[in-house]
MDAnalysis code that builds the backbone (N, CA, C; Angstrom):
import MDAnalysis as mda
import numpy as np

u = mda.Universe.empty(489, n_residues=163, atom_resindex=np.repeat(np.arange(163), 3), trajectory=True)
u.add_TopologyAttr("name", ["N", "CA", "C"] * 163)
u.add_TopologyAttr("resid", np.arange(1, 164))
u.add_TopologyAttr("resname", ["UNK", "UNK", "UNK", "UNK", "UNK", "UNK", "UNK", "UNK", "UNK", "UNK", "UNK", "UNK", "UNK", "UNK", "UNK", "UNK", "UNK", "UNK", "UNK", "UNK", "UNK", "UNK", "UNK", "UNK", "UNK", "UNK", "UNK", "UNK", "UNK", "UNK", "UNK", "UNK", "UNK", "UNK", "UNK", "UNK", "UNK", "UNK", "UNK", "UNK", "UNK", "UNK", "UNK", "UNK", "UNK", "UNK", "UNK", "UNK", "UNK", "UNK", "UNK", "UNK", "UNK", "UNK", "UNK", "UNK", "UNK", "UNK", "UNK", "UNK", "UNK", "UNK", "UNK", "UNK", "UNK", "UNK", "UNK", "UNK", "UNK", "UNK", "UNK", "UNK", "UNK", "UNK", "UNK", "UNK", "UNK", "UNK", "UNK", "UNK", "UNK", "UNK", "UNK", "UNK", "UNK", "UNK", "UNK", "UNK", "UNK", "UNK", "UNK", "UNK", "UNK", "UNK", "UNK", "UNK", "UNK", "UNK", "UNK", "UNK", "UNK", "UNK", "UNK", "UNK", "UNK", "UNK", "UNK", "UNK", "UNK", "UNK", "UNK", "UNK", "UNK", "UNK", "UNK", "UNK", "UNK", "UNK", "UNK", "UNK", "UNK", "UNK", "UNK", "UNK", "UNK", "UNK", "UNK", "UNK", "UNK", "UNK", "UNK", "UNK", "UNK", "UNK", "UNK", "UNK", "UNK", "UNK", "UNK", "UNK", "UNK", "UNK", "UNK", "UNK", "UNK", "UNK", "UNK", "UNK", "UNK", "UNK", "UNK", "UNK", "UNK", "UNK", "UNK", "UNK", "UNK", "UNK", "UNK", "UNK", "UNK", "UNK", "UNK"])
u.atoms.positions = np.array([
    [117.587, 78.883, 57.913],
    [116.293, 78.380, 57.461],
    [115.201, 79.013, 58.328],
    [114.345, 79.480, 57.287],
    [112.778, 79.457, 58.495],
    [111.897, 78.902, 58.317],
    [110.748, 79.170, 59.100],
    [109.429, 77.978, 58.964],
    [108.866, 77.996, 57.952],
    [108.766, 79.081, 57.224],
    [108.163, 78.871, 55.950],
    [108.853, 77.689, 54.920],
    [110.141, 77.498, 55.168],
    [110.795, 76.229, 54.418],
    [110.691, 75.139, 54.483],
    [110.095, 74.948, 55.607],
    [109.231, 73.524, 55.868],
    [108.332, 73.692, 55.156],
    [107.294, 74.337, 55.020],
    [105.875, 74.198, 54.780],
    [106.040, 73.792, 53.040],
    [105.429, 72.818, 52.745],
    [105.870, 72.396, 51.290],
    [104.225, 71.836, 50.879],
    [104.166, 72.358, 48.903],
    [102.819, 71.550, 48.656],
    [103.195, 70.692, 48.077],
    [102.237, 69.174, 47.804],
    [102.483, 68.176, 47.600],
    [104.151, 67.692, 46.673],
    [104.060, 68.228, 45.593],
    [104.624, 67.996, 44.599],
    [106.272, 68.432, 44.982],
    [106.575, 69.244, 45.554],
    [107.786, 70.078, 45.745],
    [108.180, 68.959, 47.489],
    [107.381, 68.334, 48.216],
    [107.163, 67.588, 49.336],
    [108.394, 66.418, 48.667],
    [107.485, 65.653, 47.807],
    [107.808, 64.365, 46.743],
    [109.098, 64.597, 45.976],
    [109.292, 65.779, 46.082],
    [111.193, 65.811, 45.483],
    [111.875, 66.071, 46.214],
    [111.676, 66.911, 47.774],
    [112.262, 66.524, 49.048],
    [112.445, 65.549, 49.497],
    [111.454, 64.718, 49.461],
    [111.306, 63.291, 50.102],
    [112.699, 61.965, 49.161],
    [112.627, 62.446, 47.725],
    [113.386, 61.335, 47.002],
    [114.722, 62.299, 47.158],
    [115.055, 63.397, 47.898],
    [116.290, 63.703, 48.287],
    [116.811, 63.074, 49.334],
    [116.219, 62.714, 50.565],
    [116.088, 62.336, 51.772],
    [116.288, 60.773, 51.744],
    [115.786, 60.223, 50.792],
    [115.955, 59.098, 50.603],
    [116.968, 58.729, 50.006],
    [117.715, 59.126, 49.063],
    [118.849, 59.477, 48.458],
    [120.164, 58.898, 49.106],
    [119.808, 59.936, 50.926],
    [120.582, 60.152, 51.469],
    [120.489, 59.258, 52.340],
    [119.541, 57.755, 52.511],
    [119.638, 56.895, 53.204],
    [118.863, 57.610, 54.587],
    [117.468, 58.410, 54.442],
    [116.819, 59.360, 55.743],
    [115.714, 57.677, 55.608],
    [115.504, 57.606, 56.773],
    [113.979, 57.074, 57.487],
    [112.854, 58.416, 57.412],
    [111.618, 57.776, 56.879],
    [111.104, 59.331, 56.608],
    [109.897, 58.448, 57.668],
    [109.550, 59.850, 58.642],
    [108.429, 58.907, 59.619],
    [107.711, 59.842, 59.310],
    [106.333, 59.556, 59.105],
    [104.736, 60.724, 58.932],
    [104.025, 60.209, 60.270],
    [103.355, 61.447, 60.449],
    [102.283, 61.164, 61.479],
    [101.249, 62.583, 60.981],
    [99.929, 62.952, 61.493],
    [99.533, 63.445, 61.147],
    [98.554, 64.345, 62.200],
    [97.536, 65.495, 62.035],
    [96.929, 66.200, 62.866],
    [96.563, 67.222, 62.576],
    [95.621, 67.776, 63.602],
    [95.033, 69.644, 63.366],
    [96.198, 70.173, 64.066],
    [96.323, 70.343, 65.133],
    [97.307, 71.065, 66.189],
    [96.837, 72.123, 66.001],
    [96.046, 72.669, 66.668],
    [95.154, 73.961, 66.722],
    [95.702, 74.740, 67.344],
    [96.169, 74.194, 68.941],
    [96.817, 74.984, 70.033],
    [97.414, 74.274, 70.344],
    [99.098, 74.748, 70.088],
    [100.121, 73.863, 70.662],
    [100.408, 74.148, 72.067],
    [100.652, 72.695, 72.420],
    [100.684, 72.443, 73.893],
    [101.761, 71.308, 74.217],
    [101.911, 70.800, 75.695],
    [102.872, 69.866, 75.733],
    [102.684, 68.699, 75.108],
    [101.373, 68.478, 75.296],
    [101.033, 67.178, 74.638],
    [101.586, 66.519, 72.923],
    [101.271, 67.868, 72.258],
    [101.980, 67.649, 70.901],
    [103.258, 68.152, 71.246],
    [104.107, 68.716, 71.986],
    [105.558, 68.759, 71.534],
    [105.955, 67.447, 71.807],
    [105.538, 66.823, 73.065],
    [105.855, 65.183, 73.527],
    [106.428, 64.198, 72.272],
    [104.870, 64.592, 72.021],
    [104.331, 63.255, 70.991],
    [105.140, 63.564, 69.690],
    [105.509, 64.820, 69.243],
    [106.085, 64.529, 67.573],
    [107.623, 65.028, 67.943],
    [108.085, 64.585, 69.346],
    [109.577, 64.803, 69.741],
    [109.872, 62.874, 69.632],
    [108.742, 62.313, 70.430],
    [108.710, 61.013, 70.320],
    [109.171, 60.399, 69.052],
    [107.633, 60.664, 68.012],
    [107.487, 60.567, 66.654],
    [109.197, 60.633, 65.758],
    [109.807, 61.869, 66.012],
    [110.871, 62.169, 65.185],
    [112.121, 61.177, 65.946],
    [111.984, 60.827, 67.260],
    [113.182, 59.877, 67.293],
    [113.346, 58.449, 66.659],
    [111.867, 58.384, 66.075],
    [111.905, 56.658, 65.530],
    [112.150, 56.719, 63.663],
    [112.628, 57.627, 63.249],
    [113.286, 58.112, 62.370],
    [114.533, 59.233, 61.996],
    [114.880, 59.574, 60.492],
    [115.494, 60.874, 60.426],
    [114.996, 61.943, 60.045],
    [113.649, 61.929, 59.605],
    [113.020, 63.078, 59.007],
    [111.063, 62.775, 59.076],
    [111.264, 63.565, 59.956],
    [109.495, 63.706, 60.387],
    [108.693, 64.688, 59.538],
    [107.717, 64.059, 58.640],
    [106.467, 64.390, 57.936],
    [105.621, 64.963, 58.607],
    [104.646, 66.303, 58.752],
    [103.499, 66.198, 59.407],
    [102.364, 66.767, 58.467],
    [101.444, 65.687, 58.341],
    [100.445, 66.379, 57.456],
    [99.550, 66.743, 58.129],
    [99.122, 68.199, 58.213],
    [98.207, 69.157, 58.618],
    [97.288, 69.183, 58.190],
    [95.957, 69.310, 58.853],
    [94.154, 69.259, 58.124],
    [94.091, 70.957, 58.048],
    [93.638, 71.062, 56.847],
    [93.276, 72.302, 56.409],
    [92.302, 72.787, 57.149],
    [91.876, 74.031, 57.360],
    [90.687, 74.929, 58.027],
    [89.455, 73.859, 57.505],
    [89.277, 73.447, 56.071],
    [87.883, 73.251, 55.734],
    [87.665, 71.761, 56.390],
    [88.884, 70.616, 56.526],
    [88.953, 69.623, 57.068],
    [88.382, 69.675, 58.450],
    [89.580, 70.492, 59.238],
    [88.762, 70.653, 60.989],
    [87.185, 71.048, 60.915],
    [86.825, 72.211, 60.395],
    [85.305, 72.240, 60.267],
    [85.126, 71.141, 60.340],
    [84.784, 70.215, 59.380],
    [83.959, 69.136, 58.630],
    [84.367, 68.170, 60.264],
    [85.520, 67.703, 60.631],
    [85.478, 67.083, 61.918],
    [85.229, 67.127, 63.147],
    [85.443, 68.651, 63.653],
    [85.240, 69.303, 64.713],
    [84.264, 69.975, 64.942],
    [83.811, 70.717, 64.107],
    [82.361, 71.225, 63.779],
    [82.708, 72.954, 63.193],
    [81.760, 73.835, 63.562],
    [82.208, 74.903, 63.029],
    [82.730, 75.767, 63.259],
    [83.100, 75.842, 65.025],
    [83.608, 76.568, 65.724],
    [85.438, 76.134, 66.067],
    [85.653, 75.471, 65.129],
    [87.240, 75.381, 65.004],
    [87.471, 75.243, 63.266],
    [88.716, 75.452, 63.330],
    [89.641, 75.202, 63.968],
    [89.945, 76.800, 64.748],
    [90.815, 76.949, 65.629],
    [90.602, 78.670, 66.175],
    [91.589, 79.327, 65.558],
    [92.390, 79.006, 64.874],
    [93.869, 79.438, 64.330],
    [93.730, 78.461, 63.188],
    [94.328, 79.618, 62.132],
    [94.393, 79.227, 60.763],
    [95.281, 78.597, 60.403],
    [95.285, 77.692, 58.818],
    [95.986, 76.848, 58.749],
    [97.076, 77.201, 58.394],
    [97.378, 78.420, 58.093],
    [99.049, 78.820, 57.785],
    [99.530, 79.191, 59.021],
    [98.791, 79.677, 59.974],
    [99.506, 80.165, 61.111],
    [99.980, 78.851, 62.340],
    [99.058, 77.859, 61.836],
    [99.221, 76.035, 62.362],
    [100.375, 76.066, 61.822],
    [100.282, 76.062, 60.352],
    [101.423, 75.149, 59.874],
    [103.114, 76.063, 59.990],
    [103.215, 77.408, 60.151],
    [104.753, 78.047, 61.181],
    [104.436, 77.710, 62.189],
    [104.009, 77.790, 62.863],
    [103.934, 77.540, 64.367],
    [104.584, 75.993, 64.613],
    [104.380, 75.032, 63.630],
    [104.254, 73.768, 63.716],
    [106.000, 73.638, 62.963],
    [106.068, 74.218, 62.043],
    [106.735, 74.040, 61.189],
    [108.368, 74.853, 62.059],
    [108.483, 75.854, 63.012],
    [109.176, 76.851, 63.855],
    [109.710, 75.325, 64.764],
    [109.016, 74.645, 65.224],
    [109.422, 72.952, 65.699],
    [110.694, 72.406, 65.147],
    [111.711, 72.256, 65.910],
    [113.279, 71.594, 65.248],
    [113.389, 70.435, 64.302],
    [112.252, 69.437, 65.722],
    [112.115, 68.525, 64.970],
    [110.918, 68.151, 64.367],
    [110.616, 69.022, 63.635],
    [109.434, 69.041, 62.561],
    [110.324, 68.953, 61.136],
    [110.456, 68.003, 60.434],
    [111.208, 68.471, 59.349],
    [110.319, 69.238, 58.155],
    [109.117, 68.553, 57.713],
    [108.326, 68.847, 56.550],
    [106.777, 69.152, 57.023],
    [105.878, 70.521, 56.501],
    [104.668, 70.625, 56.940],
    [103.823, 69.905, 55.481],
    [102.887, 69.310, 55.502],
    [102.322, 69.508, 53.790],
    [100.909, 69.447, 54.595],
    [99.731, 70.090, 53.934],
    [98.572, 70.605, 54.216],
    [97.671, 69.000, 53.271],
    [96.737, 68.816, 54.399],
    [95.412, 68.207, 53.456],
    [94.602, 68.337, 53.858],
    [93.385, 68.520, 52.366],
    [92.223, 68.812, 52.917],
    [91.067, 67.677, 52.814],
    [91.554, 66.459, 53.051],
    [90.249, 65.073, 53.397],
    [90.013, 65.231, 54.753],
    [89.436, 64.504, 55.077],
    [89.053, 64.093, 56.282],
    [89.895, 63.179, 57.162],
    [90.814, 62.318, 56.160],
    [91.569, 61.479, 56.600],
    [92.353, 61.668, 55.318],
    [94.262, 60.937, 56.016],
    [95.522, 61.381, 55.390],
    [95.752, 60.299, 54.602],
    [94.567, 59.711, 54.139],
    [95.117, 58.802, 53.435],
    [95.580, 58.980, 51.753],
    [95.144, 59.802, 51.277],
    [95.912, 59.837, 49.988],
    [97.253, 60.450, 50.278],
    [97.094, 61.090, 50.718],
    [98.871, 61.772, 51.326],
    [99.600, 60.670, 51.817],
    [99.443, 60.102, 52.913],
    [100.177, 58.664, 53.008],
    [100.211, 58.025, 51.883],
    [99.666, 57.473, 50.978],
    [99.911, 56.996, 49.484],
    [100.980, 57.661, 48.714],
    [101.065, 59.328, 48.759],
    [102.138, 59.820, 47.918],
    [103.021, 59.799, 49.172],
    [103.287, 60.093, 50.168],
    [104.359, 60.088, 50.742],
    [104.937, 58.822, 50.888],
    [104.617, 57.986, 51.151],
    [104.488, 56.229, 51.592],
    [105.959, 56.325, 52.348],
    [105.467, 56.640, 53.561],
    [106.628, 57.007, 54.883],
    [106.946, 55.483, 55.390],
    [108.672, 55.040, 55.766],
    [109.144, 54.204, 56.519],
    [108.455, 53.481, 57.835],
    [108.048, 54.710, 58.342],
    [107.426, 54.698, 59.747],
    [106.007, 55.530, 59.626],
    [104.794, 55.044, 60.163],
    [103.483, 55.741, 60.702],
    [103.378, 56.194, 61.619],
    [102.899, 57.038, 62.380],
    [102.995, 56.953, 63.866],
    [101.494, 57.818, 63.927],
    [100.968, 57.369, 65.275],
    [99.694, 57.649, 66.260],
    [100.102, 57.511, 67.475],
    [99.531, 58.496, 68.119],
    [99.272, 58.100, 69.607],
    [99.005, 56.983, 70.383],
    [98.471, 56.727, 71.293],
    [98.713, 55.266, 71.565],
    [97.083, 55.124, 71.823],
    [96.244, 56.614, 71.500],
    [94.818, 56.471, 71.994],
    [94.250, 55.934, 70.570],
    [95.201, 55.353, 69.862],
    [94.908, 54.510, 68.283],
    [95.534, 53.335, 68.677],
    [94.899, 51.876, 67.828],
    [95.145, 51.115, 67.987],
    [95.749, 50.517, 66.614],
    [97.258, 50.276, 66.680],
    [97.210, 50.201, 65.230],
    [96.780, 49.959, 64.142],
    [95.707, 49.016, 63.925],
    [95.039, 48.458, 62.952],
    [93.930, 49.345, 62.604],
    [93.759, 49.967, 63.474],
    [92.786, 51.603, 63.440],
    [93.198, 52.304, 62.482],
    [94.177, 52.332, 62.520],
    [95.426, 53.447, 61.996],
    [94.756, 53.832, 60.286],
    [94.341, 54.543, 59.818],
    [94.418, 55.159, 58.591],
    [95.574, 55.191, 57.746],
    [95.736, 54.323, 56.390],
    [97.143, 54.268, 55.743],
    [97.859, 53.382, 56.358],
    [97.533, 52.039, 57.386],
    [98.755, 51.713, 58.672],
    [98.535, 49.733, 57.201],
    [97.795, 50.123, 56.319],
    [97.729, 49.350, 55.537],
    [98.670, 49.269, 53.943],
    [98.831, 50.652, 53.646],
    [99.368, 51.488, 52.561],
    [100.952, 50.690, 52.900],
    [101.557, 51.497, 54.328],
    [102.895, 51.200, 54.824],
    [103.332, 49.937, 55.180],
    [102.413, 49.139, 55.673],
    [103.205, 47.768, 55.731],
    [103.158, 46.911, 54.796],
    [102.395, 47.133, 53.631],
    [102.456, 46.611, 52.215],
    [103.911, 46.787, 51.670],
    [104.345, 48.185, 51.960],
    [105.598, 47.953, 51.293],
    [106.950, 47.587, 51.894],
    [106.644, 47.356, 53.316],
    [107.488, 47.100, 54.280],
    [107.611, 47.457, 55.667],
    [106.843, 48.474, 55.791],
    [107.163, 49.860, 56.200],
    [106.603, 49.640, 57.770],
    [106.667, 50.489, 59.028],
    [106.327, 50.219, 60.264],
    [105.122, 51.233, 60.884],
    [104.468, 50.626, 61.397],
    [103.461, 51.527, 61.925],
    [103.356, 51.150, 63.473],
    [103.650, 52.628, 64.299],
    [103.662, 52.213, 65.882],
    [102.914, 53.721, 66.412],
    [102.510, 53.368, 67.455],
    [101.734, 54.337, 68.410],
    [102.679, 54.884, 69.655],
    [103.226, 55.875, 69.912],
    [103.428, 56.156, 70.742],
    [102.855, 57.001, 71.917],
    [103.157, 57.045, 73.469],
    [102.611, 57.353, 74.569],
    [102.212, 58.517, 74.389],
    [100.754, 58.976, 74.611],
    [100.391, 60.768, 74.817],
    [100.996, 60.545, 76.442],
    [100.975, 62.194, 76.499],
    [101.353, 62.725, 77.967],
    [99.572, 62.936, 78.475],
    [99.073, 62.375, 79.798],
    [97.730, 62.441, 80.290],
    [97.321, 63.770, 80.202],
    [96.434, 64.003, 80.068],
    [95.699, 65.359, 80.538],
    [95.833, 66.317, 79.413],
    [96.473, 66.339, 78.449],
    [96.804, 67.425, 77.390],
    [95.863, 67.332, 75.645],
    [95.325, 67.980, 75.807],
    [94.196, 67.949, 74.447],
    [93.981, 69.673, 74.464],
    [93.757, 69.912, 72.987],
    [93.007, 71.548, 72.650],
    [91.691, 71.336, 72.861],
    [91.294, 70.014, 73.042],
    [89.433, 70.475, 73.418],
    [89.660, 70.838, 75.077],
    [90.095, 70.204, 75.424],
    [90.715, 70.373, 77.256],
    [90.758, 71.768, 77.152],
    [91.593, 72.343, 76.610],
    [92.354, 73.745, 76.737],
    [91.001, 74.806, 76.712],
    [90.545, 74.176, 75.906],
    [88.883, 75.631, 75.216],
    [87.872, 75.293, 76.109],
    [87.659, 73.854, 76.493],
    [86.634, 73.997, 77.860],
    [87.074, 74.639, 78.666],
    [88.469, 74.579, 79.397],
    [88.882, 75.504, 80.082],
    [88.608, 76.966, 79.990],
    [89.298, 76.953, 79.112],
    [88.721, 78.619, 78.532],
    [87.431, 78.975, 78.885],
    [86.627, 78.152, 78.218],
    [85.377, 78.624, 78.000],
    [84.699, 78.362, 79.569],
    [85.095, 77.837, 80.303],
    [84.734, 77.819, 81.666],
    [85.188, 79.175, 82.404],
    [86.160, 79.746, 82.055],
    [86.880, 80.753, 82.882],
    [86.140, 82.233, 82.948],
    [86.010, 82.510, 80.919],
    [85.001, 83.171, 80.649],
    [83.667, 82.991, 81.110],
    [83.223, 81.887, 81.501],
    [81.881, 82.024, 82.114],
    [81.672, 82.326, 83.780],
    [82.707, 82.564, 84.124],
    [82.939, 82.768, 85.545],
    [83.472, 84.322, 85.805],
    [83.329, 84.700, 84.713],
    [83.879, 86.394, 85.224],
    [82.680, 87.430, 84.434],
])
């Protein structure tokens, strides 16, 4: 298998997913840009994938990060996010959206498990309403301190201003 076999659009996602289920899988979603992978996200969606059998990650499209981040991201494109992301073991499925928030995607996926960081409070949670309607669990797990891509580009951008 390669990374491109993860990366799935909606519809082809939704007949993976009722395979998985089939097979008696816990399907856990969580969601993100992941611009520049770092420890912080391998942590967190190594975490994410142990509280299930098959980890979802829905990815914000280029036009999404704009609209949140502003215009100077995302710095890496969204296909090259989503192998990079998708090259991850335990990444099982990439699917791309372009809202602002994952909430219609959580609606078609309607995952076992939610997951956020813990710098969310569950009831915060986007969709953390969708999933426990039908049963389903929504939990936050621990970031590792100090690790963010805005961290990483101030850095940067500090280093460059010093030479």
């Amino acid at each position: 298998m390669n990374s491109n076999d993860k990366i799935f659009a909606l519809p082809a996602l939704e007949q993976q997913l009722n395979v998985w289920r089939g097979q008696g899988c816990k399907i856990v979603f969580t969601n993100g840009c992941f611009d520049i992978l770092h420890l912080g996200h391998v942590d967190y969606l190594e975490k994410a994938r142990q509280l299930g059998d098959k980890l979802i990650l829905g990815l914000n499209t280029d036009a999404s990060i704009s609209r949140i981040k502003g215009p100077s991201r995302p710095l890496q494109d969204e296909m090259s996010r989503a192998r990079v992301m998708a090259s991850l073991l335990f990444v099982d499925a990439i699917v791309l959206f372009n809202e602002d928030t994952p909430l219609e995607l959580i609606k078609a996926v309607q995952p076992d498990i939610l997951v956020k960081g813990d710098d969310y409070s569950v009831e915060n949670i986007v969709g953390q309403d969708i999933v426990t309607a039908k049963g389903g669990e929504v939990k936050t797990v621990p970031l590792v301190k100090g690790y963010s891509t805005t961290n990483i580009v101030k850095k940067i951008e500090n280093n460059i201003k010093l030479t």
